[in-house]
C-alpha positions, 0 to 999 in steps of 0.5 A: 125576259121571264123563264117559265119558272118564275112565270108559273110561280108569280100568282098568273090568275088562271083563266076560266074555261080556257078552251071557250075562251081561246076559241072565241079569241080565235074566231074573233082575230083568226091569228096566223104565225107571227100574231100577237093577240092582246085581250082585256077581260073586266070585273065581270070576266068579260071580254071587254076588249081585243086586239091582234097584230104582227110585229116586225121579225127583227123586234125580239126584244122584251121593251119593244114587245112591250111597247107594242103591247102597251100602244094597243091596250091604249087604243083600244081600252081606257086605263085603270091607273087611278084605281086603287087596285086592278079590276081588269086583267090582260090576256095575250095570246101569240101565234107562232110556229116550231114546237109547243112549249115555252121559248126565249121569245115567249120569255121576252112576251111574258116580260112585256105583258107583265110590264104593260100591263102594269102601266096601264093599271091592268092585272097580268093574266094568262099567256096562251101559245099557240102553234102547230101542235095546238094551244096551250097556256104556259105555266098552267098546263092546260091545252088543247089540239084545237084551235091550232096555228094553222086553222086560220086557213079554215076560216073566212079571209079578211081584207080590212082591219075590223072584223065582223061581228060573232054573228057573222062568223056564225053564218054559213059560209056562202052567207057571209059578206064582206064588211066594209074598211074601217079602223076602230079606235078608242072613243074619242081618239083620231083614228086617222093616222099621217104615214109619218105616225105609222107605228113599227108594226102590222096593222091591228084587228080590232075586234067589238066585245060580246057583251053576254059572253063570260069567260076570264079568270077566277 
């Protein structure tokens, strides 16, 4: 676990126009409380990758936490351990209730994010809270009201674990149209799962990159 002292002083690179970006993480995965929304931005600050999940209530511990993480980012995003140095940066965001500000849990996520993040050959970026009250990236103070824990409720139900495409956020409401189940996995990986391989968690959403969208860190 990381208090937010330490967190706040270990150089976090800050996040460029948070509120764009924390608004096009959330329309993207759309997070509930108890969701977990990991993100990658490459060189360029874009956002190269995403993914959301809910890990079960009884995992509080940092090295869970961690190896939760750590099996998403190797889902969704090849790694960067044979660089020199990062050039991408993970980003989380955690969808919970109660009040704003930093918790015990939140430590236990900062820990885990910082540790993953590391195996996978990634820079530790931002961690971004979000609850009832608004957002807000700990450590940095910049926040805003909008989007809150419960503004999932404002956008379009689900059904299957890859969601569509901006556009079709974008469309009006009775224009938009279900897609069909599917689950994205890394290029070349199997994305069939056996029961027995079904890992301690919720399934993920998997949300495709806009590849002209800029925002990241500075």
């Amino acid at each position: 676990m990381l208090d937010l002292e330490t967190w706040a002083s270990s150089g976090i690179p800050l996040l460029r126009e948070p509120r764009e970006f924390v608004l096009e993480l959330h329309q993207r995965h759309l997070p509930q409380p108890g969701t977990i929304v990991v993100a990658v931005l490459d060189a360029l600050h874009h956002l190269a990758a995403s993914a959301s999940f809910t890990p079960w209530p009884h995992d509080t511990d940092g090295w869970q936490h961690r190896n939760a993480l750590l099996a998403h980012l190797r889902r969704i995003i090849p790694h960067d351990l044979r660089l020199p140095e990062p050039t991408r940066t993970t980003v989380l965001m955690r969808c919970r209730d109660g009040a704003p500000g930093w918790t015990e849990q939140d430590g236990a996520w900062m820990w885990a994010l910082r540790d993953a993040s590391v195996l996978h050959g990634l820079r530790c970026g931002a961690y971004i809270g979000l609850t009832p009250a608004g957002w807000q990236v700990l450590g940095d103070g910049r926040g805003g009201r909008k989007p809150h824990a419960g503004s999932w409720a404002d956008g379009p139900v689900h059904t299957v674990t890859e969601l569509p495409p901006r556009s079709a956020l974008d469309a009006p409401r009775g224009q938009r149209t279900r897609q069909p189940t599917a689950e994205q996995a890394t290029p070349g990986e199997d994305a069939t799962h056996s029961p027995q391989s079904e890992p301690p968690w919720g399934p993920a959403r998997v949300a495709a990159a806009e590849p002209t969208r800029r925002t990241g860190t500075r």
